[in-house]
PARO-327968 format. One line per 2 residues: number of its first residue (from 1); their letters; for each residue z, x, y of N, C-alpha, C, O. Coordinates in Angstrom, 2 decimals. Each point is the difference from the previous one (the first is absolute). Last residue first. Layout:
BEGIN
NUM) A) Z,X,Y,Z,X,Y,Z,X,Y,Z,X,Y | ...;
//
This chain:
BEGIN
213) XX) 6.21,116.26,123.19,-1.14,-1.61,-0.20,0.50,-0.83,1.39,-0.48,-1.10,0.27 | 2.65,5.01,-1.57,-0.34,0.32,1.08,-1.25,-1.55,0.41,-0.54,-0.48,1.00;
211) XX) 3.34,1.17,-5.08,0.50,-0.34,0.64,-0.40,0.10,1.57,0.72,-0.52,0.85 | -2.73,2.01,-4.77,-0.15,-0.86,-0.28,0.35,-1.00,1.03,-0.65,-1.02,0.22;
209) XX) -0.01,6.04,-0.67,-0.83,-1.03,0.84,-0.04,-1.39,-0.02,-0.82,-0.66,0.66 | 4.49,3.10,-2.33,-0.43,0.48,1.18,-1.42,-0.90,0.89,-0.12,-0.62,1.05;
207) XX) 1.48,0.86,-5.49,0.93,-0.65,0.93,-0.31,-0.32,1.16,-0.12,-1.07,0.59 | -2.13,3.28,-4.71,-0.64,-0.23,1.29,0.74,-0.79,0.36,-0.63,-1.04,0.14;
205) XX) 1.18,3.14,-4.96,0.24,0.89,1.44,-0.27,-0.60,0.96,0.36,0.78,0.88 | -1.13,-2.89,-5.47,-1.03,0.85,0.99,0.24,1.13,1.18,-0.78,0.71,0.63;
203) XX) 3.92,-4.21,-3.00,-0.33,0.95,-0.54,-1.53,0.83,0.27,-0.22,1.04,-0.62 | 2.42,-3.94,3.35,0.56,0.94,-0.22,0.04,0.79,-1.02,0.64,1.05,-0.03;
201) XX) -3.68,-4.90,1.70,0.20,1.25,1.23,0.90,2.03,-0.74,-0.24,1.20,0.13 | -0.25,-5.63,-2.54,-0.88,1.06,-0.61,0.08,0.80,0.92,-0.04,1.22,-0.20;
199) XX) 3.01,-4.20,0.66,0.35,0.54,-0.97,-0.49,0.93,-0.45,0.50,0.90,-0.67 | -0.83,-3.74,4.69,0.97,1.40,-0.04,-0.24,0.23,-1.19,-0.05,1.23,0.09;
197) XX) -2.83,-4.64,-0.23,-0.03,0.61,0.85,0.75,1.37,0.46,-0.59,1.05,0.27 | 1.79,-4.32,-3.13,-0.82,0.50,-0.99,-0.11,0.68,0.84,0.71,0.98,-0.19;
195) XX) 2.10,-4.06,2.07,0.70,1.35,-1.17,-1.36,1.00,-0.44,0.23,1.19,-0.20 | -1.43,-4.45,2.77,1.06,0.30,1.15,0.38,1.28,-1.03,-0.09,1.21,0.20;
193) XX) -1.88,-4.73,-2.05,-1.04,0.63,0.05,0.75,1.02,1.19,-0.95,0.65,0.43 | 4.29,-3.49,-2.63,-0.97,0.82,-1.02,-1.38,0.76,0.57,-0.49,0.90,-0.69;
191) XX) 3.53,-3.72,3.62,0.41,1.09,-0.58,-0.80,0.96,-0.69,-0.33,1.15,0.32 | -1.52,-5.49,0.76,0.20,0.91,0.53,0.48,0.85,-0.04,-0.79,0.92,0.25;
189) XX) 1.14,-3.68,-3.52,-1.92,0.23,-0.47,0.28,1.06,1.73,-0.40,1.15,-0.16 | 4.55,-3.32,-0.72,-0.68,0.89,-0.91,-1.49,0.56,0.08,-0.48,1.02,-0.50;
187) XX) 2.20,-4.71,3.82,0.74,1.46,0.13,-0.13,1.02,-1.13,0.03,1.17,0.37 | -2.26,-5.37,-1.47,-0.73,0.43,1.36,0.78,1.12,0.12,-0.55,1.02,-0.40;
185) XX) 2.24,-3.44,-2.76,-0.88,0.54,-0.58,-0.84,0.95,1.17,-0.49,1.11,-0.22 | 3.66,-3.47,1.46,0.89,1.29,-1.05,-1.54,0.72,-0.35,-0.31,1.18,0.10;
183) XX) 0.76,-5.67,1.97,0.16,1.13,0.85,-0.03,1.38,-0.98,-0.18,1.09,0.55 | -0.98,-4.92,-3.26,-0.82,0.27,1.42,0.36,1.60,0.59,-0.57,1.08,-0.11;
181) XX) 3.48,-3.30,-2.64,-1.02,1.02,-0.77,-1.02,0.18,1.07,-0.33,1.14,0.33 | 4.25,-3.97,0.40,0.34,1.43,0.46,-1.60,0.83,-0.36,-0.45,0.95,0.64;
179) XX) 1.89,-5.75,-2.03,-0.26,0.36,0.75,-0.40,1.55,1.22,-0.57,0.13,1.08 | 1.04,-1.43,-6.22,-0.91,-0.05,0.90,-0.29,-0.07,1.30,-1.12,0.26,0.44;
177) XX) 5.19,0.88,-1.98,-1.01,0.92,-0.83,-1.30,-0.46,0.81,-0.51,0.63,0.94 | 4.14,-3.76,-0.71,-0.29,1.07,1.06,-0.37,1.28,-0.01,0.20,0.79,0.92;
175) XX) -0.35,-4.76,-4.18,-0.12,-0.44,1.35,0.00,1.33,1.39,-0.66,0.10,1.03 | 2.00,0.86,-5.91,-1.33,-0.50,0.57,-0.62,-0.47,1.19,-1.04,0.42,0.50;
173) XX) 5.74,2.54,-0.64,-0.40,-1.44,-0.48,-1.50,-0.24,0.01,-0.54,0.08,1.11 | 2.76,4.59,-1.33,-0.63,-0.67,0.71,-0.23,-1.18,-0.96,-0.46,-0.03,-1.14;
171) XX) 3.12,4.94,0.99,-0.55,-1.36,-1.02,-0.20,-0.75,1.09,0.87,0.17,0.85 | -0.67,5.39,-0.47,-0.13,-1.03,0.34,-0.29,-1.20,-0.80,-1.03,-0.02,-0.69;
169) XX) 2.51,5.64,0.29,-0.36,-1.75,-0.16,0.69,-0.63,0.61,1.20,0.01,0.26 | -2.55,5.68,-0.09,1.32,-1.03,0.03,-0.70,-1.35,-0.41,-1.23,0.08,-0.02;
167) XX) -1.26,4.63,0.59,1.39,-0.39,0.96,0.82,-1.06,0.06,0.85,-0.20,0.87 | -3.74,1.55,-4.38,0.26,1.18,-0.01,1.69,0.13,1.40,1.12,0.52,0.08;
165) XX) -3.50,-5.31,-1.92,-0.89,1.08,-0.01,1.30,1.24,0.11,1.09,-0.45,-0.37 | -1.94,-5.74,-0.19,0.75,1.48,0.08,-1.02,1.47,-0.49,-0.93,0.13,-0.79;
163) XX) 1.10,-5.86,1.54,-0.65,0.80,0.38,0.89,1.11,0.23,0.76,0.09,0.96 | -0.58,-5.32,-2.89,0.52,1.36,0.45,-0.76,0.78,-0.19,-0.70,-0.07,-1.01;
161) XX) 0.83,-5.69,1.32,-0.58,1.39,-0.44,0.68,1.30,0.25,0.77,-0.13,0.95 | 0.77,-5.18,-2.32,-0.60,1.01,1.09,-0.76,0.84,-0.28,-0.47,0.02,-1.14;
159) XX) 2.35,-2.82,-2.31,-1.18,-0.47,0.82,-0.28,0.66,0.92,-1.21,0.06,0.23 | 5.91,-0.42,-1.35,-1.14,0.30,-1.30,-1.22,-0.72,0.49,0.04,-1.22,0.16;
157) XX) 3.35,2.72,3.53,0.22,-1.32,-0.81,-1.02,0.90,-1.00,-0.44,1.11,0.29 | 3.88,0.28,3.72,-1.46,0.73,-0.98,0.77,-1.16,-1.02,1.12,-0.32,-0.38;
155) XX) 0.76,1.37,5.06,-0.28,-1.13,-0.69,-1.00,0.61,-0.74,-0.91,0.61,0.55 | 4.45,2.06,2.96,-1.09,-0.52,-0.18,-0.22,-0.84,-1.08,1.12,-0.11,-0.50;
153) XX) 1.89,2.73,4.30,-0.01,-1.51,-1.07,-1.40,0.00,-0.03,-0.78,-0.16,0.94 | 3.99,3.68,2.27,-1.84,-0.31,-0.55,0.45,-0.91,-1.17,1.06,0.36,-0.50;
151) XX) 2.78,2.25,2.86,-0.68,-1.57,0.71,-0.89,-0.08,-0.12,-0.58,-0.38,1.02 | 2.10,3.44,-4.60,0.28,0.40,1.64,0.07,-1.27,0.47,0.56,-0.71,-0.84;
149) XX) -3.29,0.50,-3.58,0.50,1.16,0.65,0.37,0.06,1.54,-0.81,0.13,0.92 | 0.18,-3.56,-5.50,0.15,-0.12,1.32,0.22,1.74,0.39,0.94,0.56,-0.58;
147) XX) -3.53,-4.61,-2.74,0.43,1.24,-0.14,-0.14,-0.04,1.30,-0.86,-0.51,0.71 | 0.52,-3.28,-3.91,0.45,0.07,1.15,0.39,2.06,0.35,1.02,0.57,-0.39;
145) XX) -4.02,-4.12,-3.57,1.13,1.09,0.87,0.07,0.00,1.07,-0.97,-0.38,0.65 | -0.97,-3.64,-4.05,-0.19,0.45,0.71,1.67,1.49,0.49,1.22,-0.14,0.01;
143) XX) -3.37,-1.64,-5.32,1.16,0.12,1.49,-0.60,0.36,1.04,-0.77,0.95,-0.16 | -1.24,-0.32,-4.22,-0.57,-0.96,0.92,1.22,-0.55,1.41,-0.16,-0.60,1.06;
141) XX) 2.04,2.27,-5.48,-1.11,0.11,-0.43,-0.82,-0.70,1.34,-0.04,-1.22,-0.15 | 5.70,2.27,-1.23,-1.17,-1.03,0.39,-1.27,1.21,0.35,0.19,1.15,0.40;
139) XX) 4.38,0.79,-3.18,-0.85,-1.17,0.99,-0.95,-0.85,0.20,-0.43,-0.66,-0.95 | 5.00,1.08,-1.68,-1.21,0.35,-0.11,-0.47,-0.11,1.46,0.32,-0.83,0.85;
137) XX) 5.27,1.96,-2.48,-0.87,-1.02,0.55,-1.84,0.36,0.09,-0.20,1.12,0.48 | 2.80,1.22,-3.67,0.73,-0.20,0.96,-1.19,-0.78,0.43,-1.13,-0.03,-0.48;
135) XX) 1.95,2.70,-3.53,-0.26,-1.51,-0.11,0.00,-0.94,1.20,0.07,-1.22,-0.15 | -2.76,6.83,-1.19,1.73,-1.08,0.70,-0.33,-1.33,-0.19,-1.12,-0.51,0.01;
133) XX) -0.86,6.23,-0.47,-0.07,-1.63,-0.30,1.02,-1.03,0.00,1.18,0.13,-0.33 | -1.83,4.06,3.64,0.36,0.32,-1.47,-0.17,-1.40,-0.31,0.30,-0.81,0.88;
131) XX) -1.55,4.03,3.66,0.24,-1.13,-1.01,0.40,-0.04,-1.34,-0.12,1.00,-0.71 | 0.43,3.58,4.00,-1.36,-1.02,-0.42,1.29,-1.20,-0.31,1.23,0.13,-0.02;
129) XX) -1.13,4.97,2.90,0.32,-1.29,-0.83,-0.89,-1.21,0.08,-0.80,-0.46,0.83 | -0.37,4.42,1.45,0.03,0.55,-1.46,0.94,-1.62,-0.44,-0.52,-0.61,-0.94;
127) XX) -3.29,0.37,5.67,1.78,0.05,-0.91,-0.05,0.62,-1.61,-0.96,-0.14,-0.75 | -1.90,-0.29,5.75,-0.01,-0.03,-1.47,1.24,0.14,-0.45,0.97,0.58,0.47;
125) XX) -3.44,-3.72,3.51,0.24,0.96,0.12,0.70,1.12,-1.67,0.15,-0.90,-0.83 | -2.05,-3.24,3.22,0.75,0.22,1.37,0.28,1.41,-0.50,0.28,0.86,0.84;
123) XX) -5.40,-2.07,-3.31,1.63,-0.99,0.27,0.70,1.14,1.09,-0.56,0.97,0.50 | -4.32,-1.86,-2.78,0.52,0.31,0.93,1.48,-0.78,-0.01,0.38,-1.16,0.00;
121) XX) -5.02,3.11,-3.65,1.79,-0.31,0.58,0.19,0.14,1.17,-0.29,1.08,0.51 | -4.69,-0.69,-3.46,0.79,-0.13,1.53,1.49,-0.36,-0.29,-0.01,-1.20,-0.25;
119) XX) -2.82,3.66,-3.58,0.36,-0.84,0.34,0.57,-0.39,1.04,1.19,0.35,-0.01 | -2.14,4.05,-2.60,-0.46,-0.70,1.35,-0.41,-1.13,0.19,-1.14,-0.11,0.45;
117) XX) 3.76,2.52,-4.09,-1.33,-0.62,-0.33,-0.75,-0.79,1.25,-0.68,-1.02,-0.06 | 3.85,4.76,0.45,-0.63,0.60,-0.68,-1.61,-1.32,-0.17,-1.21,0.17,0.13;
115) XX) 5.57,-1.07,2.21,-1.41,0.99,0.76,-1.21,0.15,-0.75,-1.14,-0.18,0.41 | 4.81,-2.10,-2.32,-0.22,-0.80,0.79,-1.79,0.27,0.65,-1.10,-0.55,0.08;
113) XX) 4.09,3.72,-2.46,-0.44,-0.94,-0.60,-0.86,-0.81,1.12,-1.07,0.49,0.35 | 4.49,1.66,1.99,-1.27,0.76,-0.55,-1.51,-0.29,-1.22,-1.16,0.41,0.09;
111) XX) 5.41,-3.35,1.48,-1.13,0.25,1.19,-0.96,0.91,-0.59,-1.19,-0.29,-0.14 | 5.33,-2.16,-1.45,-1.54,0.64,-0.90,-0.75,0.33,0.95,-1.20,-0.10,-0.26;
109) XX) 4.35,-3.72,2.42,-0.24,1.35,-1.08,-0.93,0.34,-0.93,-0.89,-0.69,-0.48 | 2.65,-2.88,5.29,-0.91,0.24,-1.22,0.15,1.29,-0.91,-0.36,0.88,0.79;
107) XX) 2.76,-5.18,2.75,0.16,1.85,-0.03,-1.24,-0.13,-1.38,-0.18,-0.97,-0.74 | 0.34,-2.93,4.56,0.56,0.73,-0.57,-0.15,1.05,-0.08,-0.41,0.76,0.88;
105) XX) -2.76,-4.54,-0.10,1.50,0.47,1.10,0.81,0.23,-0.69,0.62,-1.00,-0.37 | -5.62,1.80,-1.07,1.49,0.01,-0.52,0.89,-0.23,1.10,0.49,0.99,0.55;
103) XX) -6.00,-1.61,-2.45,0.49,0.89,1.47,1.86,-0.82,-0.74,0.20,-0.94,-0.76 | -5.73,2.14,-1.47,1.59,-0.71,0.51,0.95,0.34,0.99,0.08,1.03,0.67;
101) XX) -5.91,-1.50,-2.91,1.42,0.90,0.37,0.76,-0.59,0.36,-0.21,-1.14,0.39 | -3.70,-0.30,-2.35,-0.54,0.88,0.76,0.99,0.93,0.76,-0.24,1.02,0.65;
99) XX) -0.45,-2.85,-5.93,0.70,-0.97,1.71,-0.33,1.42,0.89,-0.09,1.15,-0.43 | -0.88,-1.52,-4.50,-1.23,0.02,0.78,0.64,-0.62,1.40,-0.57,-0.79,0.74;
97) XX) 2.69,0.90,-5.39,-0.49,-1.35,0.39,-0.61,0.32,1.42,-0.18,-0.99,0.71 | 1.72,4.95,-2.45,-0.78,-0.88,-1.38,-0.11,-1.45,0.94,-1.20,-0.20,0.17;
95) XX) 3.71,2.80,2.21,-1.57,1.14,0.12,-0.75,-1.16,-1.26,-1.15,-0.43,0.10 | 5.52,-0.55,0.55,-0.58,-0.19,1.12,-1.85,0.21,-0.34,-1.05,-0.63,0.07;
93) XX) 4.36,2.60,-3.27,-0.16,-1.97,0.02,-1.39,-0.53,1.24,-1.07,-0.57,-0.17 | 2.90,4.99,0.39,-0.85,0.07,-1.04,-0.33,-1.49,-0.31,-1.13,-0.48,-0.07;
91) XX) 4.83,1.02,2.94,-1.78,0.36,0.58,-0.51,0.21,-0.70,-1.11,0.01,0.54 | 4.99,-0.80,-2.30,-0.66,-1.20,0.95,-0.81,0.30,0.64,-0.78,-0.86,0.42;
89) XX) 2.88,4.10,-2.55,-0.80,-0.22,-0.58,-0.31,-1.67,0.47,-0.92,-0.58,-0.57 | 2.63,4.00,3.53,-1.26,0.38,-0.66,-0.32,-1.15,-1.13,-1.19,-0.32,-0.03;
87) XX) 4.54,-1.46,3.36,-0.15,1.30,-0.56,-1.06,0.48,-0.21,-0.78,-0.44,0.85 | 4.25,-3.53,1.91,-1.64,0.32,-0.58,-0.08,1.77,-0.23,0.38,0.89,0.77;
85) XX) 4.05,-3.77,1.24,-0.66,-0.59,-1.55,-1.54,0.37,-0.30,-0.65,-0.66,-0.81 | 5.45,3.74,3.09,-1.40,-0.65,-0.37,-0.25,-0.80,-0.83,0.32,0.11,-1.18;
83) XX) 3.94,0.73,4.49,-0.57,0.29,-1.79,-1.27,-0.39,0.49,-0.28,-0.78,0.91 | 3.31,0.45,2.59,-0.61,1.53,0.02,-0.56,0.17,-2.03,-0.21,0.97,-0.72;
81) XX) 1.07,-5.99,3.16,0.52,1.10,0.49,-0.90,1.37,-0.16,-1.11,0.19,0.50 | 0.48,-5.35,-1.99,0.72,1.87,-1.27,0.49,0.85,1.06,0.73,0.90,-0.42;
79) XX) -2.62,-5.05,2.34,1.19,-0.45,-0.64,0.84,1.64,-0.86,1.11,0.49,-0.20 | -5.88,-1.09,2.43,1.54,0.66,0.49,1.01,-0.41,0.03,0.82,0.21,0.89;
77) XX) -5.65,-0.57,-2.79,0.80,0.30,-0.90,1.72,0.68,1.12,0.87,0.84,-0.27 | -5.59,-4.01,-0.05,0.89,0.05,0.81,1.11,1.03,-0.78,0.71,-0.61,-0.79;
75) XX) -6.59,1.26,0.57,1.51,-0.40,-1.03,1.00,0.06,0.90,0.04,1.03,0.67 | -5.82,-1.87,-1.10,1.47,0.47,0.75,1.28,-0.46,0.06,0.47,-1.12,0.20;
73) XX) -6.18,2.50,-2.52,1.70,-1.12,0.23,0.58,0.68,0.87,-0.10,1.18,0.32 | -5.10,-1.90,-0.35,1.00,1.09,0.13,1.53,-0.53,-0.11,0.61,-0.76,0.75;
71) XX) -6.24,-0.41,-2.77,0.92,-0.55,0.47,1.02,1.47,0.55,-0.27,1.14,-0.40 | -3.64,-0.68,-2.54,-0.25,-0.19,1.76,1.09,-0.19,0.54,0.19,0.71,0.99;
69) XX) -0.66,-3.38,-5.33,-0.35,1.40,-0.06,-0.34,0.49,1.62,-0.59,-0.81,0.71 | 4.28,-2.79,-2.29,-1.47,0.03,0.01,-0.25,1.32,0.51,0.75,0.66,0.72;
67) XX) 4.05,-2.21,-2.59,-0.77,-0.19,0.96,-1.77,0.53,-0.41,-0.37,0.45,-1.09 | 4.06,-1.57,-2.06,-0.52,-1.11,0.66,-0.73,0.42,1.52,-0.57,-0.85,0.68;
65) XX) 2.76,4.11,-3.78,-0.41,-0.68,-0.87,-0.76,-1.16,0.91,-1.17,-0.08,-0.38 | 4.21,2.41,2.88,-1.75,1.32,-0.88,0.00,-0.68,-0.41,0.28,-0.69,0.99;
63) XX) 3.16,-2.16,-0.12,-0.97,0.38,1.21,-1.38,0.81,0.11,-1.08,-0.15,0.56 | 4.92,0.01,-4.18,-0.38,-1.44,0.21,-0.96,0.01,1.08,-0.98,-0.64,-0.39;
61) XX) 3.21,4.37,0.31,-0.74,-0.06,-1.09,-0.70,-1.06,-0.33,-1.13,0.12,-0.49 | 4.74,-0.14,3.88,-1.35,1.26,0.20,-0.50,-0.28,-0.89,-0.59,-1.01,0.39;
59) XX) 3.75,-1.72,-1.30,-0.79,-0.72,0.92,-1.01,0.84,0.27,-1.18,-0.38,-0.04 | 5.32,2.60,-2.07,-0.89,-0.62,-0.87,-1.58,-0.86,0.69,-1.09,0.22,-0.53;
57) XX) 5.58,2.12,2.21,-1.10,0.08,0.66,-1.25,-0.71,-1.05,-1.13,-0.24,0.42 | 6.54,0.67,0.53,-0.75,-0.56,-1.45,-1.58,-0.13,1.29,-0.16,-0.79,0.93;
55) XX) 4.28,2.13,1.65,-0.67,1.05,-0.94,-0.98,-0.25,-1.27,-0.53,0.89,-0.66 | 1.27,-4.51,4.85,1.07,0.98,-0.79,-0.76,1.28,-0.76,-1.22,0.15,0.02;
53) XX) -1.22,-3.60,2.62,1.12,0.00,0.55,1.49,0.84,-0.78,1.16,0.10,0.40 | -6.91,0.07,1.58,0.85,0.29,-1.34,1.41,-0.34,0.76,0.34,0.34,1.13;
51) XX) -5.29,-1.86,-0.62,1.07,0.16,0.74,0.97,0.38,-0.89,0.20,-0.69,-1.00 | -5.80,0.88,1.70,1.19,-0.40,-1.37,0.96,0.66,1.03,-0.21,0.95,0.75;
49) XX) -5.40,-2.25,0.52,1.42,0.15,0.50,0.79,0.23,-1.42,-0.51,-0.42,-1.04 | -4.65,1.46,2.43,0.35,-1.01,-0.70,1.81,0.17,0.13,0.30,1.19,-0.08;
47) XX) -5.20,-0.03,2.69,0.94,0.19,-0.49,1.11,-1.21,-0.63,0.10,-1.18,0.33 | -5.25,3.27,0.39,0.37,-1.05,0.57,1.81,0.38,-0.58,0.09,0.79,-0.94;
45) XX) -3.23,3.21,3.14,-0.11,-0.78,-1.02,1.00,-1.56,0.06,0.61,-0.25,1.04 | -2.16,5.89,0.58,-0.30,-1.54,0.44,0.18,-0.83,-1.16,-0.64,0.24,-1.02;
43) XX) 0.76,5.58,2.81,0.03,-0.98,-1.93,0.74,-1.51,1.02,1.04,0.03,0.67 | -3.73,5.21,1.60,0.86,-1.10,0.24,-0.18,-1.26,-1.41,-1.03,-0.34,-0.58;
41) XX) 1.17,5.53,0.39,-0.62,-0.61,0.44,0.46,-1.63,0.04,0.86,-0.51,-0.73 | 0.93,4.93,-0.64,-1.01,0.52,0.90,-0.70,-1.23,0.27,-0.98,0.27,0.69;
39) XX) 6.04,0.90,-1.96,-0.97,-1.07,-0.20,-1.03,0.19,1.18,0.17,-0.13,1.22 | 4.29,3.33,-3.60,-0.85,-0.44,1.13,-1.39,-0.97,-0.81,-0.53,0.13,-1.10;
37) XX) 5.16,-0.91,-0.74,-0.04,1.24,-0.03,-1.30,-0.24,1.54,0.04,-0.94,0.79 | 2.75,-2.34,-1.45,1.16,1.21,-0.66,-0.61,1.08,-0.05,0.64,1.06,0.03;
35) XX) -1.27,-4.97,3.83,-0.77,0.55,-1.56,0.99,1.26,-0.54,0.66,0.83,0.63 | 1.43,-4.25,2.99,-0.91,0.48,-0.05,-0.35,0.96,-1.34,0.88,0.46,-0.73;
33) XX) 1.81,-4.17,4.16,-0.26,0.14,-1.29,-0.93,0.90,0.47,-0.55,-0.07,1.10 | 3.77,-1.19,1.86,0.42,0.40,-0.78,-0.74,0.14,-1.35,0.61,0.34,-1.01;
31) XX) -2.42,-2.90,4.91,0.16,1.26,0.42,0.79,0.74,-1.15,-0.62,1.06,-0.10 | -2.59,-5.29,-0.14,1.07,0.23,-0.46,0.90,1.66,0.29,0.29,0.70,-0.97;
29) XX) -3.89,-5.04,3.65,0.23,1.53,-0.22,1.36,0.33,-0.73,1.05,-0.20,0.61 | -2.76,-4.52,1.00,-0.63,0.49,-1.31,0.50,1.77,-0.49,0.07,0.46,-1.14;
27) XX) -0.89,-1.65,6.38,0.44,-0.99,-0.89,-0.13,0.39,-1.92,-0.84,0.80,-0.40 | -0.39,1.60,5.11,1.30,0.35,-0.65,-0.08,-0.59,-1.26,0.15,0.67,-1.02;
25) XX) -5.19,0.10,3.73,0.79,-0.77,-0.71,1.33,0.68,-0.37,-0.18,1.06,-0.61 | -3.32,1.03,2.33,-0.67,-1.24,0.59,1.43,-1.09,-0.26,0.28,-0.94,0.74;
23) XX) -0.51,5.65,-2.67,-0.16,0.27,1.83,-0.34,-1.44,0.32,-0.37,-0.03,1.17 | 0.99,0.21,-5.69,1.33,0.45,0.82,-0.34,0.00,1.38,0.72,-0.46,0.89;
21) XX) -4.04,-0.13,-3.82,0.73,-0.61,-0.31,1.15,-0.12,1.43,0.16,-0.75,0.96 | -1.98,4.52,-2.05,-1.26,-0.60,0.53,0.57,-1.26,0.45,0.00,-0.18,1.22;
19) XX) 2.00,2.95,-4.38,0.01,0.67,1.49,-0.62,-0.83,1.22,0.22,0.15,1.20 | -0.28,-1.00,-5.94,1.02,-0.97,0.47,-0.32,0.87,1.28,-0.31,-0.74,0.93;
17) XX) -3.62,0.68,-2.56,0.55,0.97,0.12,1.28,-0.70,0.04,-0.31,-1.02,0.61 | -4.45,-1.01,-2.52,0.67,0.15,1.12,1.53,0.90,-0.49,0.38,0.01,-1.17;
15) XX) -4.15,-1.66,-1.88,-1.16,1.29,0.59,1.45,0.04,1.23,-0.14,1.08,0.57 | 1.31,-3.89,-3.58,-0.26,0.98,-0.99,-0.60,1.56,1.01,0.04,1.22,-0.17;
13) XX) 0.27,-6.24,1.19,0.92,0.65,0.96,0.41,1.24,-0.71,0.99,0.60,0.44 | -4.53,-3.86,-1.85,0.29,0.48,1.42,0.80,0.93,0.87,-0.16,0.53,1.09;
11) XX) 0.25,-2.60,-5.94,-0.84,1.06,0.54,-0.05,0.51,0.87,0.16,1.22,0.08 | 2.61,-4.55,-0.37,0.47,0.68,-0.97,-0.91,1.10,0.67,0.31,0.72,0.94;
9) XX) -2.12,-4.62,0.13,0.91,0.56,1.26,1.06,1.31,-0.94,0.52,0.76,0.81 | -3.82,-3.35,-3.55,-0.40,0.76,1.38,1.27,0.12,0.97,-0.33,0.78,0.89;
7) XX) 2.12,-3.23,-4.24,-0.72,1.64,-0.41,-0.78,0.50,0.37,-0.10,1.17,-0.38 | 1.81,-4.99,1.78,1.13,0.78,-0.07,-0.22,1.73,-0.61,0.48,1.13,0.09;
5) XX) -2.90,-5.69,2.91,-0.51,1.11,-0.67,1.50,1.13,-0.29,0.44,0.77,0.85 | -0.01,-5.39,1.83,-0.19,1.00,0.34,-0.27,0.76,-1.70,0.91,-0.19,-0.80;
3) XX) 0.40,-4.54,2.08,-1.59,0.42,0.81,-0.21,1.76,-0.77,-1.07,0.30,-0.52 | 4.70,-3.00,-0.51,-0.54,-0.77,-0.82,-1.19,1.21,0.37,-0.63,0.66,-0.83;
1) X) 4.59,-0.44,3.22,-0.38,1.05,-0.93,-1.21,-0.40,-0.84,-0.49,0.94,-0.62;
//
């Protein structure tokens, strides 16, 4: 990791599609998460872990406070089941220390809130029950997770990256961020001139001659 550019490769993958992502690569793919409301564009960033092991979520707060601006947390939260530990006003937290978004294995609320200050959320999904403050076991801050859907195991350490958009996230180990950016970047820059082509065909009316090419 010593070699590799964490905030050029951050950038890099600002201009790529998880769609994009996806057609080259399974690995890294969190199929149960996705944005609470729609996300018109793809949000990259380094991510930072908190594992919650009881309802005393206190460690979230400890985490906005210590991560770096850009950064995206991601919160183990499927110890709660169907409560939420992220709301509106932890995204107001969020939005003040400038993190580029979060993602929840869990439940989230305030969605409309949430909408209103268009801030990225992506979690498994929303819940009207919440958390309540507790003396119960804390968590950890920088945990590696283990998040499993089906026979998929995957590993998201603090340091990866994640890449989420409108169809879902992906966290990619540095090591295989950079490796992938090549291909990805090449299957984007094709698509994209593939898309522009039908696009004006079709708003011009000329399908027709487009496809007779």
């Amino acid at each position: 990791m010593d070699n590799i550019d964490i905030e050029t490769l951050v950038e890099s993958y600002k201009d790529i599609a998880t769609s994009t992502i996806g057609h080259l690569n399974e690995r890294g793919y969190l199929p149960d998460i996705k944005a609470l409301y729609p996300c018109t564009h793809t949000i990259a960033g380094k991510v930072v872990t908190v594992m919650l092991h009881s309802e005393n979520t206190e460690v979230i707060n400890q985490a906005l406070i210590q991560a770096q601006p850009n950064d995206i947390l991601c919160i183990d939260a499927q110890v709660l089941g169907n409560k939420a530990c992220w709301g509106a006003l932890r995204t107001c937290a969020a939005i003040y220390e400038k993190l580029a978004g979060v993602i929840v294995i869990g439940q989230a609320t305030d969605s409309l809130q949430i909408q209103q200050l268009g801030f990225p959320v992506f979690a498994q999904g929303v819940s009207a029950v919440t958390t309540f403050k507790s003396n119960d076991t804390k968590g950890v801050l920088g945990a590696d997770i283990r998040y499993r859907f089906g026979e998929q195991s995957t590993l998201i350490r603090s340091g990866d990256i994640a890449i989420m958009d409108n169809d879902g996230v992906f966290v990619l180990s540095p090591e295989v961020a950079q490796k992938l950016l090549p291909n990805c970047q090449d299957k984007h820059q094709r698509d994209e001139i593939k898309f522009q082509l039908f696009f004006e065909a079709y708003q011009n009316d000329q399908l027709d001659s487009l496809f007779r090419q």
